[in-house]
C-alpha positions in Angstrom: 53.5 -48.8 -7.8 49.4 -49.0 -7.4 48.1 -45.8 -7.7 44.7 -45.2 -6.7 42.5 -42.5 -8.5 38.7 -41.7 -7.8 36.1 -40.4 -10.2 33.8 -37.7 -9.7 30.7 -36.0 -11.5 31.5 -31.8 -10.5 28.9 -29.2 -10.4 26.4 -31.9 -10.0 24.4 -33.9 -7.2 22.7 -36.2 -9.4 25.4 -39.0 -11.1 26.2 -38.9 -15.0 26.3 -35.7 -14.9 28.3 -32.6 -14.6 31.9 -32.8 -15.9 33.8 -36.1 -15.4 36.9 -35.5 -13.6 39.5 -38.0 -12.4 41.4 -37.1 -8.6 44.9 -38.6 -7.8 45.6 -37.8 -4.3 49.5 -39.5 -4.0 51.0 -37.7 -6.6 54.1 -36.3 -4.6 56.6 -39.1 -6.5 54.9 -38.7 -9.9 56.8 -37.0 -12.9 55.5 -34.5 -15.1 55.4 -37.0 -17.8 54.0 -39.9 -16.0 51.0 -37.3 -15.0 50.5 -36.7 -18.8 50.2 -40.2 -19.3 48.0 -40.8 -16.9 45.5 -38.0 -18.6 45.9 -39.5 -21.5 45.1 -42.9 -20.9 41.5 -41.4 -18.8 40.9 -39.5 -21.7 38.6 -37.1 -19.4 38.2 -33.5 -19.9 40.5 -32.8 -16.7 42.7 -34.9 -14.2 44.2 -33.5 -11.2 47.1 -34.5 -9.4 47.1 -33.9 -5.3 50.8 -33.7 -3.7 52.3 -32.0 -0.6 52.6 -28.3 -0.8 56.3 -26.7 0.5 54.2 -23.6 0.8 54.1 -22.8 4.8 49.7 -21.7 4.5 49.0 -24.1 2.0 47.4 -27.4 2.8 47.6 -29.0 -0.9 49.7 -28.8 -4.7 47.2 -29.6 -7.4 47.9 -30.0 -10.4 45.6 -29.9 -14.0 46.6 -31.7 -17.1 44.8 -32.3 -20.0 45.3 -35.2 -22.8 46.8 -32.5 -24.5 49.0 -31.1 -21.6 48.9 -28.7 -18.4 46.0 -26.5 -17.8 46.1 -23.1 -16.7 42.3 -23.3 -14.6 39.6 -25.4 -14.4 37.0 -24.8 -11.9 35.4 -28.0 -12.1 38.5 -29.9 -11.5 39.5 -27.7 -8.4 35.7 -28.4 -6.5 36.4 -32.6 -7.5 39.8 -32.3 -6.0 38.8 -30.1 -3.2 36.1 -32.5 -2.3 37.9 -35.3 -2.4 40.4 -34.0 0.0 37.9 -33.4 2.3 35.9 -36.8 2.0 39.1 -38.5 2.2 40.5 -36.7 5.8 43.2 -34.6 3.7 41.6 -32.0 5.3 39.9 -31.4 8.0 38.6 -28.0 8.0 35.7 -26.0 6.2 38.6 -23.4 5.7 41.5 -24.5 3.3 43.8 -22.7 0.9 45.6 -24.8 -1.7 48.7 -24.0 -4.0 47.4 -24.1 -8.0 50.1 -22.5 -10.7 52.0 -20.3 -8.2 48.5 -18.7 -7.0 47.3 -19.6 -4.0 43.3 -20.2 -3.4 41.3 -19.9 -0.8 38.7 -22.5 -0.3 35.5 -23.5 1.4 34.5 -26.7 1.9 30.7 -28.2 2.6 31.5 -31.9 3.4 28.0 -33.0 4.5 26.5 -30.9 1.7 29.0 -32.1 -1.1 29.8 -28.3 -2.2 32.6 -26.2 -2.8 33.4 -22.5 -2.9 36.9 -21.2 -4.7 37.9 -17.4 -3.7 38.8 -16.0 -7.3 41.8 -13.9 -7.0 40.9 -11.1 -9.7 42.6 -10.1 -13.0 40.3 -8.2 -14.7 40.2 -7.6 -18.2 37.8 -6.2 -20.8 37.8 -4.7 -24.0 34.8 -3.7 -25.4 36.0 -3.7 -28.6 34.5 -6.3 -30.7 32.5 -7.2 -34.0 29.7 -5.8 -35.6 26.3 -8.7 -34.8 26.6 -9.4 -38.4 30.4 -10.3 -38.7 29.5 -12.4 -35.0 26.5 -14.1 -36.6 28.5 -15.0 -39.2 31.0 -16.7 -36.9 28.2 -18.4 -34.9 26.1 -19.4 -36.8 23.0 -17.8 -35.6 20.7 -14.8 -37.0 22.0 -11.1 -36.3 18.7 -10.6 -35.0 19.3 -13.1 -32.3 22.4 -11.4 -30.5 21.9 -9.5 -27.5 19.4 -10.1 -24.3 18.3 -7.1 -21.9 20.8 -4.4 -22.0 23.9 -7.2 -21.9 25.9 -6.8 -24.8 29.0 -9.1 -26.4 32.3 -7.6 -25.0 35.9 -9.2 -24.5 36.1 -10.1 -20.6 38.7 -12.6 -18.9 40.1 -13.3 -15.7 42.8 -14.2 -16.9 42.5 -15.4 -20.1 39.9 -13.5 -22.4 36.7 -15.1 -23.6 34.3 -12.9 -25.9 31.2 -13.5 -24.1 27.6 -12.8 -26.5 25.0 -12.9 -25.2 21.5 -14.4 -27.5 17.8 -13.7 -27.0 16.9 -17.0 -26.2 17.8 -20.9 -25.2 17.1 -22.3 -29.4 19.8 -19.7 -30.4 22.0 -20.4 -27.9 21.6 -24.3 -28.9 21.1 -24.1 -32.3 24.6 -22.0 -33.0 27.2 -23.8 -35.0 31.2 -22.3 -34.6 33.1 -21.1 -38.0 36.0 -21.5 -37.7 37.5 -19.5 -41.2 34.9 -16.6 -40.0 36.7 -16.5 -36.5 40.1 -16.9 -38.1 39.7 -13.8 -40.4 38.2 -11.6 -37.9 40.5 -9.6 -35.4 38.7 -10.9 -32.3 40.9 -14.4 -32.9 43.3 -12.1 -31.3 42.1 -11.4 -29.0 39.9 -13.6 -27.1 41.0 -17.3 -26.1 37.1 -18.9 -27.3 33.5 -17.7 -27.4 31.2 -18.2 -24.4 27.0 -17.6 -25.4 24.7 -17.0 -22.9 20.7 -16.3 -22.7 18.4 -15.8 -19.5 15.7 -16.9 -21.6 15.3 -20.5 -21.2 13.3 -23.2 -19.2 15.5 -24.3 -16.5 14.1 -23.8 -13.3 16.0 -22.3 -10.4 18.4 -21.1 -13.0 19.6 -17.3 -13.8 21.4 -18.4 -17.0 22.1 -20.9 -19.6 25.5 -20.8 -20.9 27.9 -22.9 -23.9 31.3 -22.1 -24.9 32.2 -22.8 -28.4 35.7 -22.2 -30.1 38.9 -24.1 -31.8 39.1 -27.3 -31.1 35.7 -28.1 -30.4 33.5 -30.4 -32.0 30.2 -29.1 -33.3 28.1 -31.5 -31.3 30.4 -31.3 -28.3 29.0 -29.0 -25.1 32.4 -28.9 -23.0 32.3 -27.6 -19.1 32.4 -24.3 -18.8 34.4 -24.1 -15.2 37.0 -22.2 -16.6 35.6 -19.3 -18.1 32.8 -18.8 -15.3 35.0 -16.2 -13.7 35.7 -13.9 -16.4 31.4 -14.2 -16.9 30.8 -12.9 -13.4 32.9 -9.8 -14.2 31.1 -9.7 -17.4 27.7 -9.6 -15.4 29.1 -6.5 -13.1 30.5 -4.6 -15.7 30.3 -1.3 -15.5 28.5 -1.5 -12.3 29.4 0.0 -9.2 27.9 -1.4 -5.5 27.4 -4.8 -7.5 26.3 -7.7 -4.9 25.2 -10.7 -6.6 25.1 -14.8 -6.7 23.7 -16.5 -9.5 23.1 -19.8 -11.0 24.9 -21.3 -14.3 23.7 -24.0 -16.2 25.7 -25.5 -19.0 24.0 -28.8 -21.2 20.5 -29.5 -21.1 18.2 -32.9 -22.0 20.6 -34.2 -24.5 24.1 -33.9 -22.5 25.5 -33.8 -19.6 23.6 -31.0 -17.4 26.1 -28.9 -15.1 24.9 -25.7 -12.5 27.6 -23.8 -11.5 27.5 -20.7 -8.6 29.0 -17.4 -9.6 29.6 -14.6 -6.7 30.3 -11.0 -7.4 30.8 -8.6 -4.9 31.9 -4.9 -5.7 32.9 -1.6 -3.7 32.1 1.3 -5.5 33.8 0.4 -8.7 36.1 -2.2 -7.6 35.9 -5.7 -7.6 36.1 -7.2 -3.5 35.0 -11.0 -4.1 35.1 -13.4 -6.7 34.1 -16.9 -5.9 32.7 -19.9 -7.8 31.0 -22.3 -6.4 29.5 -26.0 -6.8 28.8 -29.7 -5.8 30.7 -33.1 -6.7 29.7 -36.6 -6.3 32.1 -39.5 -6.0 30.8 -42.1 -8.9 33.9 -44.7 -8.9 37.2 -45.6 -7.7 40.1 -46.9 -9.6 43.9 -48.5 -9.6 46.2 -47.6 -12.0 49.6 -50.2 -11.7 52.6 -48.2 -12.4 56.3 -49.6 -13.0 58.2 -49.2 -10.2 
C-alpha cells in the first residue's frame, strides 16, 4: 500500500519555520499501531491521521500521535491538517467541524490566505495556588526578582490539562531560564500542573503582544518545543478574573536562534463567563512524501 503524507510548517507563512508537522489524509484502513509507526519513523513533534468520520455533522476523524504515543491536543497539528483538507478539496467550505478525541470542533478555514481558526470548547481550570517566586526561581532557573510582568501573576490555568503559567519581566529571562527538574519534583506544583509555560510582553518582536516558551519533563534544555497545546489554557489565563473581556492577541514562540512560530489567541467573555475560545494561525505546505506500506 503507498501512502502519501504531506509536510507542512504551522503557525507560519515563511518556510522552516513554525512547528513541522506531517498530514496523512487516507488513514481510514490504518491501525492504531501502524499510525504509531509511522510517527515514529517521521520523528516530528506531531503527525496526524485524516479518516472518515461516522459522526452525522462531522466532515473529518483526525487523529494525533506522537513518537511516544496518542496526543490529547495539539493546535498546530489541527491548523496543518485542517489546511490540508482544504488545499486538497476534502473540504470545500470556509465552515467545517471535525471529530478530534470524542469532542467535536468547529473550524474556519482561510484557503486563499493559508489560515485557520479552531473554536475552543472550554474547560476551565485555575488554581491560584502556587509557589512562593523564590521556590519558582529555584525551579527555573531565573532571578526571583525577575518573575512577574504588569499586574499578571503565575497561577495554575488549563483547558484541559493544567499548565502553571509565570509570567517574567522581560525577553533575556524568559530565554535565559534553564528547567530543574529535582526542584519541580519536590515542590507540590508537580501535582498539579502538566509543565510550565513563561511568558513576557517585554521583548522586541514586532506586531507581537507576547513572547512565550514552555519548559517541563522531558524537555531538553536547549529545546524550544511548540506551544499549540497549551495556548488555550493562556488565553483564559490572560482573562482571568475579568469580566466583559474581548480580546485577540498575538503569540510568538522561538526567536533568531530557532524555529519562530505566531500563534492567534481569542477571548471573548459575558460578564464573567467565558463565550469564545478560538486559536488561530497559518500553515505552509513545504514537501510531499510516500510511505510504501505491506499490504
Amino acid at each position: 500500500m503507498k501512502l502519501k503524507y504531506t509536510l507542512l510548517d504551522a503557525f507560519t507563512k515563511t518556510p522552516f519555520n513554525g512547528a513541522q508537522i506531517a498530514v496523512f489524509t487516507q488513514a481510514d484502513n490504518l491501525s492504531e499501531q501502524q499510525m504509531l509507526q509511522l510517527a515514529r519513523e517521521l520523528n516530528l513533534t506531531e503527525t496526524v491521521f485524516i479518516s472518515q468520520s461516522d459522526k452525522t455533522m462531522c466532515d473529518a476523524k483526525l487523529q494525533i500521535y506522537s513518537p511516544q504515543g496518542k496526543c490529547e491536543f495539539a493546535g498546530h497539528a489541527i491548523v496543518a491538517a485542517c489546511y490540508v483538507m482544504g488545499d486538497s478539496g476534502l473540504i470545500q467550505a470556509s465552515d467545517a467541524r471535525i471529530e478530534f478525541n470524542d469532542q467535536q470542533l468547529d473550524i474556519i478555514l482561510g484557503i486563499k490566505n493559508h489560515k485557520v481558526q479552531i473554536n475552543i470548547p472550554v474547560r476551565e481550570k485555575y488554581d491560584k495556588y502556587v509557589p512562593s517566586n523564590q521556590e519558582l526561581a529555584q525551579i527555573t532557573g531565573i532571578d526571583a526578582r525577575d518573575i512577574g510582568y504588569q499586574s499578571y501573576n503565575a497561577m495554575i490555568s488549563g483547558c484541559p490539562q493544567p499548565y502553571l503559567i509565570i509570567p517574567v519581566k522581560n525577553n533575556q529571562a524568559l530565554r535565559s531560564a534553564q528547567f530543574h527538574e529535582n526542584k519541580w519534583q519536590l515542590s507540590f506544583v508537580a501535582s498539579l500542573a502538566k509543565q510550565i509555560l513563561l511568558f513576557t510582553g517585554e521583548h522586541s518582536y514586532e506586531g507581537v503582544n507576547f513572547a512565550a516558551r514552555i519548559m517541563g519533563k522531558n524537555i531538553g534544555i536547549n529545546e524550544d518545543p511548540p506551544i499549540g497545546a497549551v495556548a488555550p489554557a493562556f488565553g483564559l489565563y490572560l482573562a482571568y478574573g475579568i469580566n466583559d473581556y474581548h480580546r485577540s492577541c498575538l503569540i510568538q514562540r522561538g526567536n533568531e536562534h530557532s524555529r519562530v512560530s505566531i500563534m492567534e489567541i481569542n477571548v471573548d467573555k459575558k460578564g464573567p463567563d467565558v463565550v469564545g475560545l478560538q486559536l488561530g494561525g497559518h500553515a505552509i505546505k513545504v514537501a510531499e512524501g510516500y510511505f510504501s506500506l505491506p499490504d
